[in-house]
C-alpha positions as CSV (number, residue, x, y, z in Angstrom):
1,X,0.0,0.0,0.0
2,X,2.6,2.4,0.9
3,X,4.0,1.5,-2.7
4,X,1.2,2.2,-4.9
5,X,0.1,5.3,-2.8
6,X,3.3,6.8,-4.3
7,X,2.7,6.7,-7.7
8,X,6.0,6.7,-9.8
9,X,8.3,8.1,-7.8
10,X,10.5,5.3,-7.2
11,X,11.2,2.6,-9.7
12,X,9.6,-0.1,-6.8
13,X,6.3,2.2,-6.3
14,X,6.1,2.0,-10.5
15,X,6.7,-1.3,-10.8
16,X,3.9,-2.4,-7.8
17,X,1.8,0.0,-9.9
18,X,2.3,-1.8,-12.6
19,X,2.1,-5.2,-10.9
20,X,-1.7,-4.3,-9.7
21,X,-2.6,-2.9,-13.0
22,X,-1.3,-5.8,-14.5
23,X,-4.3,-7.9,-12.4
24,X,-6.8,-5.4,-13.0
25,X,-6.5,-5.1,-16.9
26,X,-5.0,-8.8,-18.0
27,X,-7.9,-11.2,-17.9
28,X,-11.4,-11.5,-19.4
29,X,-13.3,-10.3,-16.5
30,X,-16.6,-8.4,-16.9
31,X,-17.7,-5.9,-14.4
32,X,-21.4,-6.0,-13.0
33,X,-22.1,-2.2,-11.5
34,X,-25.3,-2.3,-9.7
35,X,-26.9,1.1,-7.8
36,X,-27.8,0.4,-4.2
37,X,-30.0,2.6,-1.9
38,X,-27.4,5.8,-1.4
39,X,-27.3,7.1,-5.4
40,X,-23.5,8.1,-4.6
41,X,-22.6,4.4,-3.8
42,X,-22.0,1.4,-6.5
43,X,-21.7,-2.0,-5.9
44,X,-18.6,-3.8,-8.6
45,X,-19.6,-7.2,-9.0
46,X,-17.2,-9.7,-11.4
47,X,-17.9,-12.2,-13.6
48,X,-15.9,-14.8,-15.1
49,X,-15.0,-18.0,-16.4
50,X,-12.1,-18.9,-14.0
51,X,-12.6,-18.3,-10.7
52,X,-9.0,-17.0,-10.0
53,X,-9.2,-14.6,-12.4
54,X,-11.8,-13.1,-10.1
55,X,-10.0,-13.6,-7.2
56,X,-7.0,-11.6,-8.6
57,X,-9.5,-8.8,-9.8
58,X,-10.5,-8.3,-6.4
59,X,-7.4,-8.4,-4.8
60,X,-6.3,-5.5,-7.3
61,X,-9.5,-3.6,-6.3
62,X,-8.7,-4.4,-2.2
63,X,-5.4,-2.3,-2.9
64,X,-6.9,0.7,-5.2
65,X,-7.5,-0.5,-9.1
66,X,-10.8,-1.2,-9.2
67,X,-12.0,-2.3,-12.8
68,X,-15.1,-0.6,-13.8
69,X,-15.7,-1.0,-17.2
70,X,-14.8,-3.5,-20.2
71,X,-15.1,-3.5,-23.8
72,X,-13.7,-4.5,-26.6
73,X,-12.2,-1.6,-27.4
74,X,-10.8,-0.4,-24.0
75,X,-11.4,-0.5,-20.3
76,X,-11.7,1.8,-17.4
77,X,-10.1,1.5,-14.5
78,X,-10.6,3.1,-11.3
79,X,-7.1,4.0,-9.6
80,X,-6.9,6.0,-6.2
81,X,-10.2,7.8,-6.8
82,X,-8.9,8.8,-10.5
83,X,-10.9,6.9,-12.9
84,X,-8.4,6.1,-15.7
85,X,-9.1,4.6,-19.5
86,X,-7.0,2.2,-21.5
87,X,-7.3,1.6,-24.8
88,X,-7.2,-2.6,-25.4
89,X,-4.7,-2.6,-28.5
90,X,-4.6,-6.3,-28.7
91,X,-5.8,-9.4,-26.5
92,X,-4.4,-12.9,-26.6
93,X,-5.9,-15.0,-23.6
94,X,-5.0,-18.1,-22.1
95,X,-4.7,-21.4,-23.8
96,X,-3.1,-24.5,-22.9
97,X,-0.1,-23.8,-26.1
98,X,0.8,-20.8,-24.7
99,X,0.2,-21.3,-21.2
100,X,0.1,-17.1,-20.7
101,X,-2.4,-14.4,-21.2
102,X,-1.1,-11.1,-23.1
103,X,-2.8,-8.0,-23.6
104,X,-1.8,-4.5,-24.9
105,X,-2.8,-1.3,-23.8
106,X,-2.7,2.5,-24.6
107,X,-2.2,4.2,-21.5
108,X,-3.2,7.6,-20.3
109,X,0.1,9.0,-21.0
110,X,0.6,7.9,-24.4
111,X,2.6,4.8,-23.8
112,X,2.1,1.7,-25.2
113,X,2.5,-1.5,-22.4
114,X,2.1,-4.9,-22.9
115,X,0.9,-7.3,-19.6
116,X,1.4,-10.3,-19.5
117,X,0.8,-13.3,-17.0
118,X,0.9,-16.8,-17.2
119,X,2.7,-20.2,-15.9
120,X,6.3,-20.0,-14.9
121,X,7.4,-22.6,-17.1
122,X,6.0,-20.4,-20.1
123,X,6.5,-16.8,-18.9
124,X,10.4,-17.6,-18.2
125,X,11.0,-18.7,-21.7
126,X,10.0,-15.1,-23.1
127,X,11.7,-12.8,-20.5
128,X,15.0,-10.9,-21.3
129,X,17.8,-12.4,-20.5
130,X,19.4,-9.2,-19.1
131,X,17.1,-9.2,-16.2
132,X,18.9,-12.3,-14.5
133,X,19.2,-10.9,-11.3
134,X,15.2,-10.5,-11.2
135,X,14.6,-14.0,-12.4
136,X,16.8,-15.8,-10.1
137,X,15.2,-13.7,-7.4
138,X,12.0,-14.8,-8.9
139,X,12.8,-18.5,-8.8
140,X,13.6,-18.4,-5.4
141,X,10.2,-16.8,-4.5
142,X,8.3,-19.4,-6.8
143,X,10.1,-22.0,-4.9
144,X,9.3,-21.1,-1.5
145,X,5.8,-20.5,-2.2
146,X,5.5,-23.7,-4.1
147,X,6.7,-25.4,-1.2
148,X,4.2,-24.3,0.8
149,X,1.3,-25.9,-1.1
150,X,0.6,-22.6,-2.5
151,X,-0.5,-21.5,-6.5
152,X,2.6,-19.6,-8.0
153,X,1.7,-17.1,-11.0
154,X,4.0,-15.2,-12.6
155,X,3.4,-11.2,-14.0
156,X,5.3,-9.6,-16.3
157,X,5.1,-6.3,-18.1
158,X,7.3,-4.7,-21.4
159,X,7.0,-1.5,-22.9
160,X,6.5,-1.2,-26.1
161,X,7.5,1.6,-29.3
162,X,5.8,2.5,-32.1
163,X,7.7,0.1,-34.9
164,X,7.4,-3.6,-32.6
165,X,3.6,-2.5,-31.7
166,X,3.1,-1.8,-35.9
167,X,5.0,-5.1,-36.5
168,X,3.1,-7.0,-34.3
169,X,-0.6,-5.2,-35.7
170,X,0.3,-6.2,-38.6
171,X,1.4,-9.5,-38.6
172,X,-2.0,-10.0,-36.6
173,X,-4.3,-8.1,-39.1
174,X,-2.6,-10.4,-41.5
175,X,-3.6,-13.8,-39.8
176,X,-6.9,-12.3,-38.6
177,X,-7.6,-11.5,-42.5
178,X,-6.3,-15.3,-44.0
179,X,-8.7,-16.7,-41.2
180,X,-11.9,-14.7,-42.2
181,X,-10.8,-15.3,-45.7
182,X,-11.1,-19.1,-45.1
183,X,-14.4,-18.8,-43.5
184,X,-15.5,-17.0,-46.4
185,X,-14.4,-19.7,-48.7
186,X,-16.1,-22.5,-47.0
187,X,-19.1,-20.2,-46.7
188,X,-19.2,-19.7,-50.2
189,X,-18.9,-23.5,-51.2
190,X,-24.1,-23.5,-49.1
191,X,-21.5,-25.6,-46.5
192,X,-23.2,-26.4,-43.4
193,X,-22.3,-22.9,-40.9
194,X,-21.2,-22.3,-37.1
195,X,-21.0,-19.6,-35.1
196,X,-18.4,-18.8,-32.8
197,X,-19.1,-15.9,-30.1
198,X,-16.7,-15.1,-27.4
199,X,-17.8,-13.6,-23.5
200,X,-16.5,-10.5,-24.8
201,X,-18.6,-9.6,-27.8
202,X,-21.4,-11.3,-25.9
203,X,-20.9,-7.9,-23.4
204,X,-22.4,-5.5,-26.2
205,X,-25.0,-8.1,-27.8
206,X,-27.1,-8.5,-24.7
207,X,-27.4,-5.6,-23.7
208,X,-29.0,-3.8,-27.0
209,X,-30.6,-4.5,-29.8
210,X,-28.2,-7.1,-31.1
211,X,-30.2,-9.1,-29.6
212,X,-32.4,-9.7,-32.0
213,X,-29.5,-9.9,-35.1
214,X,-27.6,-13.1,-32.6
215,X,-30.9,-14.4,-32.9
216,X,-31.2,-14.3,-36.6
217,X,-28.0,-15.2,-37.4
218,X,-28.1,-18.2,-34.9
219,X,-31.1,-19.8,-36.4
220,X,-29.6,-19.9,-39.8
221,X,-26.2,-21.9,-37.9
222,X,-26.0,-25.5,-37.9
223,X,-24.3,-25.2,-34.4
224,X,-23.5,-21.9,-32.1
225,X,-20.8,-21.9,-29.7
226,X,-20.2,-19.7,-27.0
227,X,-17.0,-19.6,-25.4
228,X,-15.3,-17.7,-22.4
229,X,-18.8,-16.6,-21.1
230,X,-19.7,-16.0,-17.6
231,X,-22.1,-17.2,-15.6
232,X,-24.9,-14.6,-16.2
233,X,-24.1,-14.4,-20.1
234,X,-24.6,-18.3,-20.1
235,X,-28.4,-17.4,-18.9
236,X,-28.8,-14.5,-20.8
237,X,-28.2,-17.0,-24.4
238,X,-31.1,-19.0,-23.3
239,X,-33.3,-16.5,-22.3
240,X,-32.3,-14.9,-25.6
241,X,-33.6,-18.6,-27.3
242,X,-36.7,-18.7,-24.5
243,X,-38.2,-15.7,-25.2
244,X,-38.2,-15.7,-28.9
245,X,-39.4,-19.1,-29.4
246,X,-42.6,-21.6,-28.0
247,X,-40.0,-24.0,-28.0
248,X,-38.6,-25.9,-24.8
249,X,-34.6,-25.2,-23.7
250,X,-32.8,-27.4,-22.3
251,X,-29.9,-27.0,-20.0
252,X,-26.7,-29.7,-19.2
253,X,-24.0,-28.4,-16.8
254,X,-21.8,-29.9,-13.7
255,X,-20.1,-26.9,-12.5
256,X,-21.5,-24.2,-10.1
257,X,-20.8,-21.8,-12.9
258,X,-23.5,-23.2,-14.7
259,X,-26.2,-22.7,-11.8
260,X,-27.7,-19.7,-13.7
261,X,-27.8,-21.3,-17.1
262,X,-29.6,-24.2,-15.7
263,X,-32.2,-22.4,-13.3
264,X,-33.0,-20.3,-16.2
265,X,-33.7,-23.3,-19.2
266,X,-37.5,-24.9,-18.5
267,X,-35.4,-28.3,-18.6
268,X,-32.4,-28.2,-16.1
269,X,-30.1,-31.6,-15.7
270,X,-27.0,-31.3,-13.6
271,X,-24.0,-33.6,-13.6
272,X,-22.0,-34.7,-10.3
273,X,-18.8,-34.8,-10.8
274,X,-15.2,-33.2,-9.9
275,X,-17.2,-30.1,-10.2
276,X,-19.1,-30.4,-7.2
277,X,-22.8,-30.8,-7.0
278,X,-24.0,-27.1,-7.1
279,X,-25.4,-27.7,-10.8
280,X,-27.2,-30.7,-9.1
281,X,-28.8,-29.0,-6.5
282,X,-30.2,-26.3,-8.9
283,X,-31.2,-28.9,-11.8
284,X,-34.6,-30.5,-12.3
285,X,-33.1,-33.9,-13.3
286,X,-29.5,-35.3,-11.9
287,X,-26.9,-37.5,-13.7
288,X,-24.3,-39.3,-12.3
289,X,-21.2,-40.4,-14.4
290,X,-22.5,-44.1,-14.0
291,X,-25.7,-45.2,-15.1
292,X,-24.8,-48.9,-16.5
293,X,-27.7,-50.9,-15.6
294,X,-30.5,-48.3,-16.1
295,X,-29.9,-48.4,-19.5
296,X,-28.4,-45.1,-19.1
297,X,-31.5,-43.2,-18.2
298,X,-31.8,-40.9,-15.8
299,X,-34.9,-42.7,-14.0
300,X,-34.2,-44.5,-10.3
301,X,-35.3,-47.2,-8.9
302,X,-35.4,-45.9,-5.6
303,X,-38.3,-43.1,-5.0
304,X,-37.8,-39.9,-3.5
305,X,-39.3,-40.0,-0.9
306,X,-37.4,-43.3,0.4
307,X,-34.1,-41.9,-0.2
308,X,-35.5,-39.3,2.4
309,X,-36.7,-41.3,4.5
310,X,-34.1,-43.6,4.9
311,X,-31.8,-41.8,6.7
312,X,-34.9,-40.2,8.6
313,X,-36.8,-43.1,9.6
314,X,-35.4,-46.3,8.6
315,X,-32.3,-46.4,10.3
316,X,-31.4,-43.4,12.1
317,X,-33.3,-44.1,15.5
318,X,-31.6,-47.4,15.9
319,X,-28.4,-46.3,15.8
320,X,-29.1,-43.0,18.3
321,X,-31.0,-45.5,20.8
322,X,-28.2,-48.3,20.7
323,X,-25.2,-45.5,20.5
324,X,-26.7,-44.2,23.9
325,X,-27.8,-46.8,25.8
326,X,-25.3,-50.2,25.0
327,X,-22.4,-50.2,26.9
328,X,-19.2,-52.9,26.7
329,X,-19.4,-53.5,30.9
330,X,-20.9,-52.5,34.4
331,X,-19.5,-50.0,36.3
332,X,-18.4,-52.2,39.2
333,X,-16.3,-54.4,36.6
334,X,-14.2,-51.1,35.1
335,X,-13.7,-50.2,38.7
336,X,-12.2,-53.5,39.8
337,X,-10.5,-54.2,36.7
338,X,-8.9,-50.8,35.2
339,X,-6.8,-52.7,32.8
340,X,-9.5,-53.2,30.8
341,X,-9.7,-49.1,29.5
342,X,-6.1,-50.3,27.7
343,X,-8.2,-52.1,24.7
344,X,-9.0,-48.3,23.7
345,X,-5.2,-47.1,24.8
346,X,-3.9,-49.7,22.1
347,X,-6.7,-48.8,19.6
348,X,-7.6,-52.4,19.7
349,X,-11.1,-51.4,19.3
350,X,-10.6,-49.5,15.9
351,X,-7.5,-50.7,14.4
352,X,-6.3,-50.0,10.3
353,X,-7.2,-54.3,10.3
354,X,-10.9,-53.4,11.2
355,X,-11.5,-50.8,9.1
356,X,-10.4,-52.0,6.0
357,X,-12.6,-55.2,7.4
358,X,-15.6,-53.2,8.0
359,X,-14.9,-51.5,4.1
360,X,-14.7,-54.6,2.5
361,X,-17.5,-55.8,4.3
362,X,-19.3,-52.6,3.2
363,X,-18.6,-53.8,-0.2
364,X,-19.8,-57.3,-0.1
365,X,-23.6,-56.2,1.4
366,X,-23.9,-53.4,-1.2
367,X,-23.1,-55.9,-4.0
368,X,-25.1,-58.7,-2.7
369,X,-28.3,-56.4,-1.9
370,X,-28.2,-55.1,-5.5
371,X,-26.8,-58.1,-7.9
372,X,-29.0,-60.9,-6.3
373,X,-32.3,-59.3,-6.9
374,X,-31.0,-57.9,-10.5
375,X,-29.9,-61.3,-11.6
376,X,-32.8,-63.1,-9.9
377,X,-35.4,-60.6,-12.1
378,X,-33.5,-60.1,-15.1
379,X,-35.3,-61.2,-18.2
380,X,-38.2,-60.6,-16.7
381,X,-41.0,-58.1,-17.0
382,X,-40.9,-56.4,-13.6
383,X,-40.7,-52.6,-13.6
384,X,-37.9,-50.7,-12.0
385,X,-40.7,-49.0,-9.2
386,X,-40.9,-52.8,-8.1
387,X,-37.3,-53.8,-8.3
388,X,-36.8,-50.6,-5.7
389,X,-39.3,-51.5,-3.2
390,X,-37.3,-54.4,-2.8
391,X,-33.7,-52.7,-3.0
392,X,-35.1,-50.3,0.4
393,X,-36.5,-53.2,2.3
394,X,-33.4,-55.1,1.9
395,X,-31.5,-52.7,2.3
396,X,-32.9,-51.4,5.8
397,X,-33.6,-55.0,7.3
398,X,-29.6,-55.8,6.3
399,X,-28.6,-52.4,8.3
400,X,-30.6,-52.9,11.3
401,X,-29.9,-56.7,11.2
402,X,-26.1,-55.9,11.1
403,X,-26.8,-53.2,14.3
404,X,-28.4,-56.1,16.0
405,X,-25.3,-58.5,15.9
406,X,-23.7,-55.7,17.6
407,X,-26.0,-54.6,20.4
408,X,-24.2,-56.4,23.8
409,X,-27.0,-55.0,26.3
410,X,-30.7,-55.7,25.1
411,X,-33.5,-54.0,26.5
412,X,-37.1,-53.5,25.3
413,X,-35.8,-49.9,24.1
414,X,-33.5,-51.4,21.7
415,X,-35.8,-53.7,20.8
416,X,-38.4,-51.2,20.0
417,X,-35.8,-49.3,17.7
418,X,-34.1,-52.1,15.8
419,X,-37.8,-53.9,14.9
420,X,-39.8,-51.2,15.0
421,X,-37.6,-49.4,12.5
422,X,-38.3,-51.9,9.9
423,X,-42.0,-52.4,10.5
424,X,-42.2,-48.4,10.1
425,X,-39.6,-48.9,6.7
426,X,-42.0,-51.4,5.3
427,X,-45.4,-49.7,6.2
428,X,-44.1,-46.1,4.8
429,X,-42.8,-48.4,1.1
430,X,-47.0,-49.3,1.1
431,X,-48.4,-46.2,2.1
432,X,-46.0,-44.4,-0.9
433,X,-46.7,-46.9,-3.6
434,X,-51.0,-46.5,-2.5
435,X,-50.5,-42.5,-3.9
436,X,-51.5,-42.8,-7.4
437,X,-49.4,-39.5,-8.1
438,X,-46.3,-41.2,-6.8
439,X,-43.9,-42.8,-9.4
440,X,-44.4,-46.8,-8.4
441,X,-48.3,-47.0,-7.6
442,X,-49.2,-49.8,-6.5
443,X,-45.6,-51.5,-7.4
444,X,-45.3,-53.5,-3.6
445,X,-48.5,-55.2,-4.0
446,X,-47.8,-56.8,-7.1
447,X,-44.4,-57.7,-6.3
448,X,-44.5,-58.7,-2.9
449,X,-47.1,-61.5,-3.8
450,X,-44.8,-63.3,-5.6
451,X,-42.4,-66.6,-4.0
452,X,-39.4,-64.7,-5.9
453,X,-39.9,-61.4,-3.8
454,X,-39.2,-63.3,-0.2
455,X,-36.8,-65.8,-1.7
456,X,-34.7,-62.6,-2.4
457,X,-35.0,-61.0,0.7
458,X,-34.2,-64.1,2.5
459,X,-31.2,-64.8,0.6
460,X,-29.9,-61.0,0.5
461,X,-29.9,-61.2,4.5
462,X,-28.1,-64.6,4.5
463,X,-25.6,-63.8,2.3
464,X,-24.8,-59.9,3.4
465,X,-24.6,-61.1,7.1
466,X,-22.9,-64.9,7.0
467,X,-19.5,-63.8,6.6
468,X,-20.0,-60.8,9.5
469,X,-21.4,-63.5,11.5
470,X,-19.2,-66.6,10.9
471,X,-16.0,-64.2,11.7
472,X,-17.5,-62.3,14.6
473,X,-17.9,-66.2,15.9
474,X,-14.7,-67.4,15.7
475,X,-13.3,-64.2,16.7
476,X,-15.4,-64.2,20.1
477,X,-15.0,-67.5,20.5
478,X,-11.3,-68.4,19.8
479,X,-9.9,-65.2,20.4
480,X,-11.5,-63.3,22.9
481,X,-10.5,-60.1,23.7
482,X,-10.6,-59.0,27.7
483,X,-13.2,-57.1,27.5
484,X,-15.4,-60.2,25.8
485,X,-14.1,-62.0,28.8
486,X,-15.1,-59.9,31.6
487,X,-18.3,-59.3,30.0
488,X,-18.7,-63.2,30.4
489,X,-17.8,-62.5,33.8
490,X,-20.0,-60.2,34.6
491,X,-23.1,-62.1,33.0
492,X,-22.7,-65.3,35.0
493,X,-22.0,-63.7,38.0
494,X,-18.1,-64.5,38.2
495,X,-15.6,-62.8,40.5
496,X,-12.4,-61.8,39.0
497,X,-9.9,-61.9,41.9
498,X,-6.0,-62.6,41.4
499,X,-6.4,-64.9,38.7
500,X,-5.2,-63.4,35.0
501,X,-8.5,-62.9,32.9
502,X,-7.4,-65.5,30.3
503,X,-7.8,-68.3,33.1
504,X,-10.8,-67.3,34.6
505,X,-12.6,-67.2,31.5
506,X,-11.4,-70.7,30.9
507,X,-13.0,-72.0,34.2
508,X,-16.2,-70.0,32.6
509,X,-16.1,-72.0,29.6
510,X,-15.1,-75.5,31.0
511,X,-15.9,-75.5,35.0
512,X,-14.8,-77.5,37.2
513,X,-16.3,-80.9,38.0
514,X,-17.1,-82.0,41.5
């Protein structure tokens, strides 16, 4: 701050200058200005493909260059309170070739400056060799920041004279004029027509009349393509298409920068993936990346209201009741034996061998509730409603069965949860599929009078808990831990004096005979 505040008198105070104008002019940001309440005060908002391009347009407007306005032709800049304009000369923006962003501008004073920023792989291979000192220095910093986890960007800035900026317009005229030249040529051969339209022009077309030319010349383009658009531009092209036509739009995104495009199309689908799922929460339909055996459709087999309920009713109060109430051992037995608190000192209890156990595990009840009843129906004419009335029961008997294997103290309360909860799972399936309105009407009646229904269910419980069981047996039973042996101790009534645990649980098993 101290830096910028003055001006050009030093060459460090220019070159931070030059650094935060660099921020505020090199990128493809468009600025939103919205009045408020007080008519002398302006909200800035920015929009943008890339999210750090935002980023470093605010962080040049948190230390005095406030972008205010872009166009194609030049931008305005706000710095210190002294509203500046820069004439955009020339624009190359990022690509993955390049790896940099470049644009030249006229400056106030007459001066012609190119920015530039980019990767530091790409933005060291075009800096002058003279400036050593500067690029070492630079190194070093990347380095260090690099180390620490962090982003590294690097900013660069040349002036330019009047014969290398009319060398370069003119070697760019020259390319831009072969390229339209080619377009013409294909045009001219009633070849089938695109249109290309970048964030930039799009600034000046929705906001005037050109509205109504895009939408001309779009209809008469086999395909349109819009690129580097932000977020609001992305809605604006299809209110541009809703409100000229009857017809329905359609909107496909996965990012959260399509949220606006989607909420503004009568058809919205999201997509979850590495984006995130902000454009499925704001879609009307949701697709995952893996839709194999629903013949990649977007329908489910499991309702709505199920997948709601599940973790509502079906299995969430047994858990809460048996995570409150079951306990390993009685007080009097921890207080006698205070060894026993070193099973959760040595993390016996929840060990890197039990959880990959309890994943695999995981793995082997998710695959056996969903392939048995798949392979036991396929070929057959059942619909999918039916096929996921029997995917929830399973599914929440499985759960609370598993819970039950675990529950050491039993009580009527736990009873109550672990069987009530799949009474209540099976009675709200019925009461959903009696709704006529409801996807599924009527599909649990005509499946669940069929042998093949409870055959399933029997053998998606055997098989999802039989391994679970047979292992917690032989575990409990050939290797017992301490505390499995003082809880034996404690049920039957057994004092634990001087003899080691391991002993007296063997009289337990095998007592004496008199």
């Amino acid at each position: 701050m101290r830096l910028t505040r003055n001006g050009h008198a030093t060459v460090e105070a220019q070159r931070a200058n030059e650094f935060f104008l660099s921020l505020a002019a090199c990128n493809t940001i468009v600025p939103i200005v919205t009045n408020t309440s007080d008519p002398n005060v302006k909200l800035v908002d920015y929009q943008g493909e890339s999210p750090d391009e935002q980023a470093l347009v605010y962080a040049a407007a948190a230390y005095g260059f406030l972008l205010i306005e872009r166009t194609s032709g030049h931008i305005v800049i706000n710095v210190r309170g002294e509203m500046q304009r820069f004439n955009v000369l020339g624009l190359h923006e990022f690509d993955s070739d390049r790896k940099r962003m470049s644009v030249i501008l006229g400056c106030p004073d007459m001066s012609v400056k190119l920015f530039v920023k980019g990767a530091d792989s790409s933005m060291f291979t075009v800096m002058d060799e003279t400036y050593g000192d500067v690029i070492e220095a630079t190194k070093k910093q990347l380095h260090a920041y690099s180390s620490d986890g962090l982003r590294t960007l690097v900013v660069g800035m040349r002036k330019l004279n009047d014969s290398e900026f009319e060398q370069w317009h003119s070697s760019f005229e020259a390319a831009s004029t072969a390229l339209i030249d080619a377009n013409a040529s294909i045009a001219s051969n009633d070849e089938s027509v695109a249109l290309i339209i970048d964030g930039t022009s799009l600034i000046y077309v929705l906001d005037n009349d050109l509205e109504d030319v895009l939408f001309q010349v779009a209809c008469k383009c086999s395909a349109v393509l819009c690129c580097r658009v932000a977020p609001f531009q992305k809605a604006g092209i299809v209110a541009l298409v809703k409100n000229r036509t009857s017809d329905m739009t359609l909107a496909i995104g996965d990012g959260a920068n399509d949220v606006s495009m989607i909420q503004m199309a009568d058809v919205g689908v999201g997509i979850s993936g590495q984006e995130g799922r902000q454009a499925v929460m704001a879609s009307d339909f949701a697709m995952g990346q893996y839709v194999l055996f629903t013949c990649y459709t977007l329908t489910t087999a499991i309702t709505e209201w199920s997948s709601v309920l599940y973790s509502v009713i079906y299995t969430s109060f047994p858990t809460i009741i048996i995570g409150i109430l079951d306990k390993d051992l009685g007080r009097r037995m921890l207080l006698n034996h205070p060894q026993l608190y070193g099973v959760g000192q040595r993390a016996e209890g929840y060990s890197t061998t039990l959880f990959w156990y309890t994943m695999i595990d995981t793995i082997w009840q998710s695959a056996a509730i969903f392939f048995i009843p798949l392979f036991a129906y396929w070929g057959s004419t059942i619909d999918t409603s039916s096929l996921g009335d029997l995917w929830t029961i399973a599914a929440v008997v499985v759960v609370n069965l598993h819970l039950a294997m675990d529950v050491i103290r039993w009580n009527w309360i736990a009873h109550a949860a672990i069987w009530g909860s799949i009474v209540a799972a099976c009675i709200c399936v019925i009461v959903i599929d009696l709704i006529p309105t409801l996807p599924g009407y009527w599909a649990i009646f005509q499946v669940a009078k069929t042998w093949m229904f409870w055959f399933c269910l029997l053998a998606i419980v055997v098989t999802s808990l039989l391994p679970r069981f047979a292992i917690k047996f032989l575990g409990e039973y050939y290797r017992p831990s301490d505390v499995r042996i003082a809880r034996e101790a404690e049920k039957l009534g057994t004092f634990i004096g001087s003899q080691s645990v391991g002993t007296e649980m063997n009289q337990i098993r095998d007592p004496p005979r008199r």
